[in-house]
C-alpha positions in Angstrom: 39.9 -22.1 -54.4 38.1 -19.6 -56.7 34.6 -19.4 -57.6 34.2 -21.1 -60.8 31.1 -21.7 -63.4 30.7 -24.7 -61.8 30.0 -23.7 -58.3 27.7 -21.0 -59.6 25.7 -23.3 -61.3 25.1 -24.7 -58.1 24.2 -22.1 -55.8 21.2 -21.2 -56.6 18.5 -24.0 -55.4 15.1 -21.9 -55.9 15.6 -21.3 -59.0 15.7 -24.5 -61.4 18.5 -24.8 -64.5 16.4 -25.6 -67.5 17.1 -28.8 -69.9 19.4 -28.1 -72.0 20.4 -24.7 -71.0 23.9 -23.1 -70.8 25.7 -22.5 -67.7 25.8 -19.0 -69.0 22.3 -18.7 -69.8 21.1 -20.1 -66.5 23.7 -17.7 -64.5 22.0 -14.8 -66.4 18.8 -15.6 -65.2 19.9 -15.6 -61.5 19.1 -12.4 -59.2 20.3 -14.9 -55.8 23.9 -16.6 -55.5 24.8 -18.2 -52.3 28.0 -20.1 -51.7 28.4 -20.5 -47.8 31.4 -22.0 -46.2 32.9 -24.0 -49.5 36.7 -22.3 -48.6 36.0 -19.7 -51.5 39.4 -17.3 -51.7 39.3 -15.6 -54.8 35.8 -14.0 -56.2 35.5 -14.6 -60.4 32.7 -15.2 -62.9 30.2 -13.0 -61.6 30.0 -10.7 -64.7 27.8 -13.9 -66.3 25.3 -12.6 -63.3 24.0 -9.4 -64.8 21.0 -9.4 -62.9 22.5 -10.8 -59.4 21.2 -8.5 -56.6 21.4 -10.4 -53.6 25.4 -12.1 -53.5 25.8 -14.7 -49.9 29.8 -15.2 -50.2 30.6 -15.6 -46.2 32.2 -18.3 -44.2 35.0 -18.5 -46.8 38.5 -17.5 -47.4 38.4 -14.3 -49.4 41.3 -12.1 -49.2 40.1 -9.1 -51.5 37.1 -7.9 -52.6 37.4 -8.3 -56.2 35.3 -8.5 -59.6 31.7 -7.3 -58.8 32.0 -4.3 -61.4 29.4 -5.7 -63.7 26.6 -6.2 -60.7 25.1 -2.4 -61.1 22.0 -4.3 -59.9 23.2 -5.8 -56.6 21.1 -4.2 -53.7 22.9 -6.9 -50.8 26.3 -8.1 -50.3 27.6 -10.3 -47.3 31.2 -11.2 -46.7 31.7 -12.0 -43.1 34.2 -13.6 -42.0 36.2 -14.4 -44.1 40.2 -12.5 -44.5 39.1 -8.7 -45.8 41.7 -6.3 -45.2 40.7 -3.8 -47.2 37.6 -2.5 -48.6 38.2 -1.2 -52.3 36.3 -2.0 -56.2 32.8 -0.9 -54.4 32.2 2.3 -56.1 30.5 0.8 -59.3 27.5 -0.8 -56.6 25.6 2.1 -57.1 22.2 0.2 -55.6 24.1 -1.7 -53.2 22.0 -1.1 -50.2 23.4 -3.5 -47.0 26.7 -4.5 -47.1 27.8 -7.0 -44.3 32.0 -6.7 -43.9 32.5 -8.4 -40.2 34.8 -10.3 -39.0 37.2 -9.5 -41.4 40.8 -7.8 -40.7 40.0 -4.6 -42.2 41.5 -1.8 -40.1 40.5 1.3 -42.2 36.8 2.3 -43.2 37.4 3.4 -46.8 36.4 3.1 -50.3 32.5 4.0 -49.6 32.8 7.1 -51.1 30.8 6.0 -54.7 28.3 4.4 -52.6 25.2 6.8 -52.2 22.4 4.2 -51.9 24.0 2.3 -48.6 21.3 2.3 -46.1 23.1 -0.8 -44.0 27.2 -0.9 -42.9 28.3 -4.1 -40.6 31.9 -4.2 -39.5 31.5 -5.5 -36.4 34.4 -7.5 -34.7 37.4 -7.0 -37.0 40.2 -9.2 -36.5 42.9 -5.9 -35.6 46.8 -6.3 -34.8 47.2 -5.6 -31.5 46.7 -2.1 -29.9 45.4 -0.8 -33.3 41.9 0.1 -33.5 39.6 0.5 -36.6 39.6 3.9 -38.8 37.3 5.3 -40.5 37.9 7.7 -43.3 36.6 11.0 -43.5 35.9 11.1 -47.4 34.2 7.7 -46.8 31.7 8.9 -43.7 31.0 11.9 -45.4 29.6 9.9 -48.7 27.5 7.2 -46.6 26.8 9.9 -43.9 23.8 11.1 -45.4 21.6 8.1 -46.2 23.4 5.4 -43.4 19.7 4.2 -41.1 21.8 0.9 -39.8 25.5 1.0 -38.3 27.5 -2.0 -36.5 31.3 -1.4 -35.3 30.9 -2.9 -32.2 33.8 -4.8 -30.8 36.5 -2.5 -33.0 38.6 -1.2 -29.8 37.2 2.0 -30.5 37.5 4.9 -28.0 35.8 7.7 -29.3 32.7 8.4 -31.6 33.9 12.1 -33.1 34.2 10.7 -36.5 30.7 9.0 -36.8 29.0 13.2 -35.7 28.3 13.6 -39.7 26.0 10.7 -39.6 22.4 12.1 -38.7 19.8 9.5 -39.8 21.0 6.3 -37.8 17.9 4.3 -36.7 20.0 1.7 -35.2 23.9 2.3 -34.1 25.8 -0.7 -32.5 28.8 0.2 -30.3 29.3 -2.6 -28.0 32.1 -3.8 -26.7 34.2 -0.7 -27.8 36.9 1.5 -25.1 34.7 4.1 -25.0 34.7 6.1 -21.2 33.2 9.0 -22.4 29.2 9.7 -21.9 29.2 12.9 -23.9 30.8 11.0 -26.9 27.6 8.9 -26.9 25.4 11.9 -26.1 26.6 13.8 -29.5 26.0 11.1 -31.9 22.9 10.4 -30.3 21.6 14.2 -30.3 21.8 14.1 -34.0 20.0 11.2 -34.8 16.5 12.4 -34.4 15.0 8.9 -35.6 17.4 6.4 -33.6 15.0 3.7 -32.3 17.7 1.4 -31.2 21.0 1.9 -29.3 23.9 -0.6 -27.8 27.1 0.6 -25.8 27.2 -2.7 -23.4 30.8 -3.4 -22.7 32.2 -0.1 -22.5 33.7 1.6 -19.7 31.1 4.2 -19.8 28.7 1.6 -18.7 30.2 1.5 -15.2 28.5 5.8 -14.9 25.9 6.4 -12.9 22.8 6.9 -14.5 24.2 6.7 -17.6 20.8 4.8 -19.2 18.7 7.4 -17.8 20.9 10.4 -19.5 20.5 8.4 -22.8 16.9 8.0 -23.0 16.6 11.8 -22.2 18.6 12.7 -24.9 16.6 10.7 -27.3 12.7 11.1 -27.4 12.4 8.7 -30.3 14.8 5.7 -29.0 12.6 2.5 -27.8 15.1 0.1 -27.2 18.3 0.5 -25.4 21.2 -1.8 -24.6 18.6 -4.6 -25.7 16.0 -3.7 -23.0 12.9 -1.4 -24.4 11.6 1.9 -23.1 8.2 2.2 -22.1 6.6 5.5 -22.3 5.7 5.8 -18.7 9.4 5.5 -17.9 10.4 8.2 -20.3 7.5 10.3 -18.8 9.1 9.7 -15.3 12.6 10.1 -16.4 11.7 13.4 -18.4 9.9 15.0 -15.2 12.7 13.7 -13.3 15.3 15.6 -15.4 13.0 18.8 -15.4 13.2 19.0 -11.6 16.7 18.0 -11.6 17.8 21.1 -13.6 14.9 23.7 -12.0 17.0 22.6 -8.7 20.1 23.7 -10.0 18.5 26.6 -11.6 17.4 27.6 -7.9 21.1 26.7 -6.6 22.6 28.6 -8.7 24.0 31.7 -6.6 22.2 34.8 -7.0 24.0 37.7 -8.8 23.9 41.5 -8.1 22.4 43.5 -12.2 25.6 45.0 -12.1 27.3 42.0 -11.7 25.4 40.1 -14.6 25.8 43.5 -16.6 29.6 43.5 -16.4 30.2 39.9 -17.4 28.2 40.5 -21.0 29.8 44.3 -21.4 33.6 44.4 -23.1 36.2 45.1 -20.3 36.5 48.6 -21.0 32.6 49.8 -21.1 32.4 48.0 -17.6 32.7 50.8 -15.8 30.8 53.6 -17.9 27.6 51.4 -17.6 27.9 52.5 -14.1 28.1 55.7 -14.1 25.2 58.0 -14.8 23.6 58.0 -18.3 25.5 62.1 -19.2 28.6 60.9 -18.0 30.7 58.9 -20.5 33.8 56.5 -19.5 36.1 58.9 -21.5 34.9 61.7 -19.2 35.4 60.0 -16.1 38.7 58.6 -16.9 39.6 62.2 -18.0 41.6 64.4 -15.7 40.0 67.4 -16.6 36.4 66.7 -15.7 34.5 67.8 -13.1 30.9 67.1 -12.0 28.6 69.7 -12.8 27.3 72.3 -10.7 23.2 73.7 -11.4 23.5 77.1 -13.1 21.4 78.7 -9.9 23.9 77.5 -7.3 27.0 79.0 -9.3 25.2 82.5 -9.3 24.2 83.3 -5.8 26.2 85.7 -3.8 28.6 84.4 -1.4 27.7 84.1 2.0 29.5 86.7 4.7 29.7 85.5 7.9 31.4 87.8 10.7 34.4 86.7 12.4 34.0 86.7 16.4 35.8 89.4 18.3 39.1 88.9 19.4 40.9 90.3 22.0 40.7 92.1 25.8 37.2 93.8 25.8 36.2 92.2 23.1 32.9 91.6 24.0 32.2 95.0 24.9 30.1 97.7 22.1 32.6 100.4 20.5 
């Protein structure tokens, strides 16, 4: 069923159609249209909504995201769950701030590219083929990367966080229920999001680390909550000195080194050697087979010393 003039006309309770007045006039007037759950599959007649910035089409049966160039003044957009495979016609929502895509079958995070106001991205729990997991496009994370405060892909079978590292100004990333077994993956993104306050990775393998909470919240001075549980300060004061003594003790462990040793490792192979020999002597000169240490000057010019050879012979020890 498609959205028709009729259904508009009634999705909009706050604001009152006045006697008299055009379905067109009173759509023009709208800034709010919801139309929840009424087995919507096809999305027309919003270009009567000029002024529409807040659009509440989920719980349907949308199958493309169609139709919504003439809403330059949309600021929200939510179409969970209903049949999205593909996320495409977005770019002329310049203003569009949150968009809400769950629970759709959308394998590939695309088409974002236009969108340079997006503060809020939802794709949480898509409904993948099996073994696939969802993509994200390059182009795409590179557009939103810079603005994006508010992330949700939990639940995506996703193993690894390497293409969400160009996203820096996350105050809240969702990850839950992902594949992901690798701490440091977690670390990274985290590291460059100096302002994230709030952080979920429950369900993932990486759960099942030791000490794994405890390596977050050091990594992240400004995060407060954590897998739904908040940080007080005193614990982060207690985990902070605990990880300052933690690496002083491996500092001390560490095995001690000779100078020449430390000198060799940061010297190129072949000036290795001459940093051990005396400052006058050079590596070419050793290495040569013509040099010789020097001798002092007043060595070279004193006399040789005679020393008489003992007597030999019968009688020998008598005078001549």
């Amino acid at each position: 069923m498609a959205l028709t003039l009729e259904i508009l006309g009634k999705s909009n309770k706050q604001t009152k159609r006045h006697r008299g007045e055009s379905v067109e006039a009173y759509l023009a007037r709208l800034t709010h249209v919801s139309v929840i759950a009424q087995g919507i599959t096809q999305i027309e007649h919003l270009q009567h909504c000029p002024h529409l910035c807040s659009l509440y089409l989920y719980d349907n049966k949308i199958t493309r995201i169609d139709n919504l160039h003439a809403l330059s003044k949309l600021t929200h957009l939510y179409l969970q769950h209903n049949q999205i495979s593909r996320i495409e016609n977005l770019d002329r929502l310049q203003n569009l701030v949150k968009l809400h895509l769950g629970y759709n079958r959308i394998e590939v995070l695309e088409g974002l590219h236009g969108m340079a106001s997006l503060r809020e991205l939802h794709v949480e729990y898509q409904r993948l083929p099996e073994g696939a997991k969802l993509a994200f496009d390059p182009r795409s994370v590179e557009a939103i990367a810079g603005r994006l405060q508010v992330l949700n892909v939990a639940g995506n079978e996703l193993d690894t966080l390497e293409d969400l590292i160009p996203c820096s100004r996350l105050t809240m990333l969702e990850v839950s229920n992902n594949k992901i077994d690798n701490l440091s993956d977690i670390i990274d993104v985290v590291a460059r999001n100096y302002s994230l306050q709030t952080l979920s990775v429950l369900g993932n393998p990486l759960c099942t680390i030791n000490k794994y909470r405890e390596e977050l919240i050091v990594t992240s001075s400004s995060l407060v909550l954590l897998d739904g549980k908040e940080i007080s300060p005193s614990y982060r004061q207690f985990l902070s000195q605990w990880k300052t003594a933690i690496d002083r003790r491996r500092e001390n462990s560490a095995p001690m080194r000779s100078p020449d040793h430390t000198l060799r490792r940061t010297l190129p192979p072949s000036s290795a050697h001459a940093a051990l020999l005396p400052a006058r002597v050079t590596a070419t000169a050793y290495r040569s087979t013509a040099f010789t240490p020097s001798v002092p000057k007043s060595r070279t010019q004193l006399p040789p010393i005679s020393r008489p050879r003992p007597p030999m012979g019968i009688g020998a020890d008598l005078p001549v």
